[in-house]
MMTF fields as JSON, N, C-alpha, C and O atoms, coordinates in Angstrom:
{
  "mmtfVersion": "1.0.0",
  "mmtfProducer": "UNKNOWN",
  "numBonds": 439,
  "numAtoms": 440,
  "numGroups": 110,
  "numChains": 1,
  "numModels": 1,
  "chainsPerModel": [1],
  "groupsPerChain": [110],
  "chainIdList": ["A"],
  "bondAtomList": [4, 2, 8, 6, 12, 10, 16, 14, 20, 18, 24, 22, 28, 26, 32, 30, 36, 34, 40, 38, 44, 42, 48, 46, 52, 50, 56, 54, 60, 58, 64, 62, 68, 66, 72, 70, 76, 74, 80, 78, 84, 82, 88, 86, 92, 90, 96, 94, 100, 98, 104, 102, 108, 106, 112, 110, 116, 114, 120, 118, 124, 122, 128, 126, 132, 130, 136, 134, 140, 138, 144, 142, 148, 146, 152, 150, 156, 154, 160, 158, 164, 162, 168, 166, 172, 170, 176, 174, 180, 178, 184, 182, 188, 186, 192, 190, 196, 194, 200, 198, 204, 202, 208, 206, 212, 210, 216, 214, 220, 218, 224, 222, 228, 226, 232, 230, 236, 234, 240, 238, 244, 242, 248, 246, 252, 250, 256, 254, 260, 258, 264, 262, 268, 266, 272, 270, 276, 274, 280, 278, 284, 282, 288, 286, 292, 290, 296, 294, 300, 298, 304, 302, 308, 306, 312, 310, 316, 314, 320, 318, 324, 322, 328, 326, 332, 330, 336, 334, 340, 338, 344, 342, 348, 346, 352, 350, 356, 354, 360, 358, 364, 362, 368, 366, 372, 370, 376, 374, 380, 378, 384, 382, 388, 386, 392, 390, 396, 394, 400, 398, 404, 402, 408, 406, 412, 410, 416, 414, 420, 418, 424, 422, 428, 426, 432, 430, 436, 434],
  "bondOrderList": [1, 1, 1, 1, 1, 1, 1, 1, 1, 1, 1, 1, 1, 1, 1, 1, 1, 1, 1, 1, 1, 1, 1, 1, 1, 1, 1, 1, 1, 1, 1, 1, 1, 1, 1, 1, 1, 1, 1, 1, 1, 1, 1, 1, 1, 1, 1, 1, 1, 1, 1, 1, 1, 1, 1, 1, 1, 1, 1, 1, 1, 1, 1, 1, 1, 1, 1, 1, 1, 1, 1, 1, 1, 1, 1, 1, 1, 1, 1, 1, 1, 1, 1, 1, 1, 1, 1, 1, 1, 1, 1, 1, 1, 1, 1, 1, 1, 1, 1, 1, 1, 1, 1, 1, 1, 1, 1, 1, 1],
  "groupList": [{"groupName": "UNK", "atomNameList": ["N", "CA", "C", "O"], "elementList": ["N", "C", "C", "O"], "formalChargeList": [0, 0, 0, 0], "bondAtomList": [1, 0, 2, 1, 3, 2], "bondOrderList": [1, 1, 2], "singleLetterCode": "X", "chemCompType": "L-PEPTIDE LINKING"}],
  "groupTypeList": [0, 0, 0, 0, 0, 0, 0, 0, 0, 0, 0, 0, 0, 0, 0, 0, 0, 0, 0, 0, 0, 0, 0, 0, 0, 0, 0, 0, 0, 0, 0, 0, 0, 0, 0, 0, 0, 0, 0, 0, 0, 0, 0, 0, 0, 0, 0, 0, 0, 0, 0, 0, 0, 0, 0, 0, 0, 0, 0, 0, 0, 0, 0, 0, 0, 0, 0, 0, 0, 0, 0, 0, 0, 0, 0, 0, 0, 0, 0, 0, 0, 0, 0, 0, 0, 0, 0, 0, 0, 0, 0, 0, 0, 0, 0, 0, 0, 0, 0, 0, 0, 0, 0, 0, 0, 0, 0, 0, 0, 0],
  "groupIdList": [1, 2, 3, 4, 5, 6, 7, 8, 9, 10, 11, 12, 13, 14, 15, 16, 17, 18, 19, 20, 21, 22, 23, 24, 25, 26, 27, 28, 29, 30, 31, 32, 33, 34, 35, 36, 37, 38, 39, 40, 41, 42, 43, 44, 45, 46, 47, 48, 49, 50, 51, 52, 53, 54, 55, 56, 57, 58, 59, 60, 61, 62, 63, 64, 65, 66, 67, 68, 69, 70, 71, 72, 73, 74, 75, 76, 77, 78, 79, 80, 81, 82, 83, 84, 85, 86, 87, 88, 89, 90, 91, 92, 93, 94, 95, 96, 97, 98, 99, 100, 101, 102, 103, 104, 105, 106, 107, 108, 109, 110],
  "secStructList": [7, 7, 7, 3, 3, 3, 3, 3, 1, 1, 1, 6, 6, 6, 2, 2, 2, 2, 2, 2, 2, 2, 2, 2, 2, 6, 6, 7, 1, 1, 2, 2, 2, 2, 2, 2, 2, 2, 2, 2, 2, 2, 2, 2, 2, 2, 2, 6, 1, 7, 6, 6, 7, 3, 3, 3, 3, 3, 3, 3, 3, 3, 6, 6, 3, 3, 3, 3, 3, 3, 3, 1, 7, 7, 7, 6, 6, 7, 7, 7, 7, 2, 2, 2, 2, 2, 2, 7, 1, 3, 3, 7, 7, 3, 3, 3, 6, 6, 3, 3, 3, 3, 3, 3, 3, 3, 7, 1, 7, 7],
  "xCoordList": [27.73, 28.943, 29.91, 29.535, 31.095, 32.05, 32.498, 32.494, 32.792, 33.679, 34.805, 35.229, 35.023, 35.888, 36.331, 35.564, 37.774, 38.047, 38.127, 38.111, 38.199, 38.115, 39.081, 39.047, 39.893, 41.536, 41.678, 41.486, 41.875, 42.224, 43.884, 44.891, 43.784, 45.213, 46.448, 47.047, 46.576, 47.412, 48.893, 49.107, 49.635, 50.811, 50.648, 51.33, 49.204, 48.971, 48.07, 47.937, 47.745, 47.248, 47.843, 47.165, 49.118, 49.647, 49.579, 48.96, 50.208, 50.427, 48.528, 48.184, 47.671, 46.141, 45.754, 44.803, 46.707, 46.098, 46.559, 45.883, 47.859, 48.618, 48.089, 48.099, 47.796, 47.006, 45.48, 44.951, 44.965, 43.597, 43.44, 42.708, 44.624, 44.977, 45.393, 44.87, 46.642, 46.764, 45.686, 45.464, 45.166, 43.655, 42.578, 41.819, 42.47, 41.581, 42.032, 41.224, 43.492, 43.853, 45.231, 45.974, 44.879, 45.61, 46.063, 47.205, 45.253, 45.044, 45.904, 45.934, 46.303, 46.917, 48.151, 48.612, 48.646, 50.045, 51.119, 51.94, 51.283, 51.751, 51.465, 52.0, 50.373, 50.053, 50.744, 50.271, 52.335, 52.964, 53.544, 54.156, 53.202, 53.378, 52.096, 52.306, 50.872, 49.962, 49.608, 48.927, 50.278, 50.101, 51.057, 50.874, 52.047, 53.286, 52.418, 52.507, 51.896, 51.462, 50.301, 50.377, 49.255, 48.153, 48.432, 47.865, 49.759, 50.185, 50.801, 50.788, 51.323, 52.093, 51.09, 51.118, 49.856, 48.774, 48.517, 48.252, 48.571, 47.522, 48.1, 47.561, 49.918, 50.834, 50.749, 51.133, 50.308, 50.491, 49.259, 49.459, 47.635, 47.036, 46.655, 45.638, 47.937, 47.783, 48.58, 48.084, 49.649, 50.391, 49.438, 49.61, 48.291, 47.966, 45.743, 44.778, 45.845, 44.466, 44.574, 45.353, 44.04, 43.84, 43.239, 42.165, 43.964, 44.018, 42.725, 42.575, 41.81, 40.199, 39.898, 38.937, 40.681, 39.923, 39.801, 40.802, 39.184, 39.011, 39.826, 40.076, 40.252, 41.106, 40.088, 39.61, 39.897, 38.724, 39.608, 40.281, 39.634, 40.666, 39.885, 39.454, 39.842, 38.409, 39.719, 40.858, 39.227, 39.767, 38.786, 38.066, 39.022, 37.966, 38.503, 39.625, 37.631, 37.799, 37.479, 36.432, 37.902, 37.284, 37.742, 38.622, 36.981, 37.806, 39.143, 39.559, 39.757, 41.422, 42.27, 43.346, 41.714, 42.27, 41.466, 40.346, 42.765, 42.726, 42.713, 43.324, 42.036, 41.887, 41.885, 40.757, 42.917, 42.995, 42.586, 43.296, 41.818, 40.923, 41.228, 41.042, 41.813, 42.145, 41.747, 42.032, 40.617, 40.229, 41.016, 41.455, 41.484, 41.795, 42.762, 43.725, 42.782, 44.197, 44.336, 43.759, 45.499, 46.509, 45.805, 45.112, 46.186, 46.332, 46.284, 47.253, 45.552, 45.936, 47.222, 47.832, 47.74, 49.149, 50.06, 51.245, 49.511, 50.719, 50.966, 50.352, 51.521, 51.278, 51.029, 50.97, 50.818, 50.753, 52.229, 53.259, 52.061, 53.459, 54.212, 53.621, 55.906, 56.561, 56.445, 56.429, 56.392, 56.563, 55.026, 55.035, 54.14, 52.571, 52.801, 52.448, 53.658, 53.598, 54.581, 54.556, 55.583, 56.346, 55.804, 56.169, 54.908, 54.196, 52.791, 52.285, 52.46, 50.879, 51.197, 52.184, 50.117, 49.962, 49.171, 49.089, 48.494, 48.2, 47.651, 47.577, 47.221, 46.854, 45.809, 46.062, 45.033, 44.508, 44.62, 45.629, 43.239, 42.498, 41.671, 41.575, 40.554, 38.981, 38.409, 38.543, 37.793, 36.873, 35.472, 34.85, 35.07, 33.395, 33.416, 34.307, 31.883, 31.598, 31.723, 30.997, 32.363, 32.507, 34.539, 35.084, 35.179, 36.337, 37.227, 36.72, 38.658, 39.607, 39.698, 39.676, 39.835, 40.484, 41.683, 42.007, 42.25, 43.756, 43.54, 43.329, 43.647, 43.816, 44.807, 45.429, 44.987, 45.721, 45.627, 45.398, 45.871, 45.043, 46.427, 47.487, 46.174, 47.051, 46.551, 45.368, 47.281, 46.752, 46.413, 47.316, 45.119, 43.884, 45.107, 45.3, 45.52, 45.973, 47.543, 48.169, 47.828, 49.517, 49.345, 50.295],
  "yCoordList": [3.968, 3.822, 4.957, 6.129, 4.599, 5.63, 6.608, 6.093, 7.74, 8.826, 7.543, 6.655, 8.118, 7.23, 8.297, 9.101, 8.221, 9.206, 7.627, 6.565, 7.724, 7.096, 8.009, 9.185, 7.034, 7.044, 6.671, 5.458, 6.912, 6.474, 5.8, 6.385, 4.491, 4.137, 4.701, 4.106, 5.987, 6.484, 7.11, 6.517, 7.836, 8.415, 8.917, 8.809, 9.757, 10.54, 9.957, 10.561, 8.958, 8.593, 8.155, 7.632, 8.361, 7.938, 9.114, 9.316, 10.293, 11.649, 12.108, 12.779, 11.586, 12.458, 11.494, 11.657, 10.266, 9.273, 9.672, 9.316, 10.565, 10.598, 12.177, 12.295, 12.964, 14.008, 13.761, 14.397, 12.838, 12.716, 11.876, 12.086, 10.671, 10.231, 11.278, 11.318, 12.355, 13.294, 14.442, 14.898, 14.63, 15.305, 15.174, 16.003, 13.582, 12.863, 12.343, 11.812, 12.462, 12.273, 12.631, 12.033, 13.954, 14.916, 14.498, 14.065, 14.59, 14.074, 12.269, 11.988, 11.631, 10.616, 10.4, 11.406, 9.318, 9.295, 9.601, 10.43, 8.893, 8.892, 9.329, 8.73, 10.688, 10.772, 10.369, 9.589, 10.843, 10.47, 9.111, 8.824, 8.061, 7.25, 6.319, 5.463, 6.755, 6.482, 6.714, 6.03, 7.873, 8.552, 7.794, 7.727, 7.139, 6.596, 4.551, 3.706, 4.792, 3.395, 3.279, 2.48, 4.192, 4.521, 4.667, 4.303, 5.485, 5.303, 4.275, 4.316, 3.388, 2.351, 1.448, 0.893, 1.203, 0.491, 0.743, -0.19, 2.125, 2.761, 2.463, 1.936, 2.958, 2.314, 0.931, 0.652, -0.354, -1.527, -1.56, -1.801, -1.284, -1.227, -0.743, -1.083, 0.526, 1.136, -0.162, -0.559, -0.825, -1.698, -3.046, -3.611, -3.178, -4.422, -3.893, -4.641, -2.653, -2.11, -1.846, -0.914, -2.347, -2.085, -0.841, -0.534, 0.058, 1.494, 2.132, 3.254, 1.409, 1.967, 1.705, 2.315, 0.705, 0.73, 1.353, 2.06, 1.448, 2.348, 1.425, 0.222, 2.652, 2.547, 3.336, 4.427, 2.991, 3.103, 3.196, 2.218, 4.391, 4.548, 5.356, 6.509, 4.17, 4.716, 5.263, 4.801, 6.24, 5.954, 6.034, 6.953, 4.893, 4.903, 4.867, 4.406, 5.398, 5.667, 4.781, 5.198, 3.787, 3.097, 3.681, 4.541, 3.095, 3.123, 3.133, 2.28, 4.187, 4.35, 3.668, 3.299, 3.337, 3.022, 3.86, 4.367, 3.746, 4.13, 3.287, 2.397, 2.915, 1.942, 2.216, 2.416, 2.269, 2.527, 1.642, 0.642, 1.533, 0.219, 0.855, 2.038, -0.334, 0.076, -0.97, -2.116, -0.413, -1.936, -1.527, -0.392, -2.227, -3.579, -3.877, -3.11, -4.946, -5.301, -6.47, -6.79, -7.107, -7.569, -9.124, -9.701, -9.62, -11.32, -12.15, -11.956, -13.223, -14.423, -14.737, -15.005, -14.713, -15.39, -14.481, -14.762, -13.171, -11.994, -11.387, -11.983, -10.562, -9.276, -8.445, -8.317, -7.604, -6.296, -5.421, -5.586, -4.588, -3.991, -3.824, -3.759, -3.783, -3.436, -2.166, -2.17, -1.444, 0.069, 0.049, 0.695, -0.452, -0.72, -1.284, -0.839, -2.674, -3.301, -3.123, -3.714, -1.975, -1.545, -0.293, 0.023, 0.023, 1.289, 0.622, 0.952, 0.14, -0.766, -1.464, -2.149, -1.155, -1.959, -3.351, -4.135, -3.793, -4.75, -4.275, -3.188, -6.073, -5.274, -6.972, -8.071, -6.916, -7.566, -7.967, -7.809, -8.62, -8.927, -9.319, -10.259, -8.483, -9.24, -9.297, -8.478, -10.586, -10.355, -10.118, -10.532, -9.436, -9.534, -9.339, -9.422, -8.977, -8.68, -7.657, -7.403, -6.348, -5.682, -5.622, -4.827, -6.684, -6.587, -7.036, -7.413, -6.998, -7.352, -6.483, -5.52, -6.04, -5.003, -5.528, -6.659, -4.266, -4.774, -3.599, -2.452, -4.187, -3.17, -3.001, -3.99, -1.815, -1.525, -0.646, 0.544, -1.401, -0.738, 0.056, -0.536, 1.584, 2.023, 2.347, 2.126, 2.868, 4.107, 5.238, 6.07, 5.651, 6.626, 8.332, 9.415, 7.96, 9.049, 9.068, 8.093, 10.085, 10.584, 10.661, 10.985],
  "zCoordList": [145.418, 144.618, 144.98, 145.003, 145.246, 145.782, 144.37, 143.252, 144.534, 143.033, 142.973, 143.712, 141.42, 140.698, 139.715, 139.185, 139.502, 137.985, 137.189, 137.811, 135.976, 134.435, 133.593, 133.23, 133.45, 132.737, 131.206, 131.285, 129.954, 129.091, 129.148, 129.545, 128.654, 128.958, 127.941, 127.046, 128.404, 127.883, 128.596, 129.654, 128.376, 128.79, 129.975, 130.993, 129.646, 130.623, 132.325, 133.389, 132.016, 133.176, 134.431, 135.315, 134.53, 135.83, 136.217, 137.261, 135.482, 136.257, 136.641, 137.615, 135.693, 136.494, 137.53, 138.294, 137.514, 138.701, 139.734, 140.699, 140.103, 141.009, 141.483, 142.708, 141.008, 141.034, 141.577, 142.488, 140.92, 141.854, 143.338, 144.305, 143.023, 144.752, 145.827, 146.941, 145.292, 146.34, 146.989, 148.111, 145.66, 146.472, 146.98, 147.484, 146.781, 147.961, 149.213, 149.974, 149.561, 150.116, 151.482, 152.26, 151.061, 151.771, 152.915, 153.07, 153.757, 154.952, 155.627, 156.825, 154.859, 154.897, 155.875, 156.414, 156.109, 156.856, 156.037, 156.431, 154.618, 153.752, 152.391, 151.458, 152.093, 150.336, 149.493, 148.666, 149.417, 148.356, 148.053, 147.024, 149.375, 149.411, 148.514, 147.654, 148.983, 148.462, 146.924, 146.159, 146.733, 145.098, 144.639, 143.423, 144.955, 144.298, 143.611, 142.719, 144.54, 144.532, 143.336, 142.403, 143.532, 142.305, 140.806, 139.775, 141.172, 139.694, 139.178, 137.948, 139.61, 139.753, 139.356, 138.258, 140.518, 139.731, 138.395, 137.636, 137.938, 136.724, 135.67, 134.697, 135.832, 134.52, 134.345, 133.209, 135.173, 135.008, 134.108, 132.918, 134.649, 133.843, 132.652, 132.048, 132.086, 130.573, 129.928, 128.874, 130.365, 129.897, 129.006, 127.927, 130.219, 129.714, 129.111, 128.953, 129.006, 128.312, 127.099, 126.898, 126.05, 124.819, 124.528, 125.044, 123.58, 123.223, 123.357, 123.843, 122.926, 123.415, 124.732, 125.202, 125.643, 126.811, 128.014, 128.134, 128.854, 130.187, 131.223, 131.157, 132.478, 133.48, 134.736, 134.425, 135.589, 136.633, 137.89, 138.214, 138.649, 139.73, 140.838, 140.831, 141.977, 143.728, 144.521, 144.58, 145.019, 146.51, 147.939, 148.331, 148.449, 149.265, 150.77, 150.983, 151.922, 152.852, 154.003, 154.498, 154.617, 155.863, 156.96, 156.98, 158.193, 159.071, 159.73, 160.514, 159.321, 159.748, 159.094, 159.565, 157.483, 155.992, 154.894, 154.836, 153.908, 152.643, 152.205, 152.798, 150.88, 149.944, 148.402, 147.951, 147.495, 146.304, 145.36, 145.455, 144.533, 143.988, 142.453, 142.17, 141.369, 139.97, 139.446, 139.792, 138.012, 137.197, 136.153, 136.337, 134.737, 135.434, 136.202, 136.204, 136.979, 137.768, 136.832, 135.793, 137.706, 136.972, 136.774, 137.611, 135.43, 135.479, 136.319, 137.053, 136.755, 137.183, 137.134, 136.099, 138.391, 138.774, 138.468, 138.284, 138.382, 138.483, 139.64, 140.525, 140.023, 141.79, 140.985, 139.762, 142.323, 142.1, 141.841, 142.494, 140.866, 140.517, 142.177, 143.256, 141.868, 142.804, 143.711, 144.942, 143.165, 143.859, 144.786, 145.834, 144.52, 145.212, 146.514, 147.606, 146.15, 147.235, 148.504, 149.584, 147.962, 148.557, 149.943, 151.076, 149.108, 150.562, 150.971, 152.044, 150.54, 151.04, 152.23, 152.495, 152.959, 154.418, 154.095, 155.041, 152.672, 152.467, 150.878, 150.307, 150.394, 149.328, 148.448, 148.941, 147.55, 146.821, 145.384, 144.697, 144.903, 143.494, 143.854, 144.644, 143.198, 143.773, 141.921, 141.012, 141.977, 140.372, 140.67, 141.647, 139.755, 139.433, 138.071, 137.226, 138.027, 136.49, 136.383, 135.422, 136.84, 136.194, 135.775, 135.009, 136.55, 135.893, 137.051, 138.108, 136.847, 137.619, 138.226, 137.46, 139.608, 140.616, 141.42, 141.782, 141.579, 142.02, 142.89, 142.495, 144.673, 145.387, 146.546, 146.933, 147.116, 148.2, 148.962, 148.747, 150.282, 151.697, 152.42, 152.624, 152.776, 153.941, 154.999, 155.256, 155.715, 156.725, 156.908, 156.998, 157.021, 156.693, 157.511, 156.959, 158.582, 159.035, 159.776, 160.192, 159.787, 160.108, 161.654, 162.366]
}
């Protein structure tokens, strides 16, 4: 299982989302491009998480990609927020049981 921070959907979780994308990800072509996008995911998901619920934010590493993975993602028949899809080199929704993920893939290096 890859590190994950866990978000309360509150005020504050875009700014610790955007804080924990840039420090996993230093190294990137684009961080702030990437941090712009995480939070972007993270506010969509405080929008639609009920006050007790959790916000789950990966960043994971492939082969010469970054991959930012946020549960929950969005609704059936929604996108992904604008500003996401604006710096993403691609991007998803995958379901399981443990929830909706909404993700987006860049480029691992500058």
């Amino acid at each position: 299982m890859e590190p994950e921070l866990e978000l309360r959907p509150d005020l504050e979780a875009p700014a610790l989302a955007r804080a924990y994308v840039r420090a996993s990800c230093a190294d990137a072509a684009d961080p702030d491009g990437v941090a712009l996008a995480a939070s972007d995911l993270v506010t969509d998901a405080v929008r639609r998480s009920p006050p007790d619920g959790r916000i789950r934010l990966a960043v994971l590493r492939e082969p010469g990609k970054l991959v930012v993975r946020v549960v929950p993602g969005p609704p059936p028949g929604t996108d992904a927020p604008r500003a996401a899809l604006a710096v993403c080199e691609a991007w998803g929704v995958d379901d399981s049981e443990g929830g909706r993920t909404v993700w987006c893939r860049f480029d691992a290096l500058g």
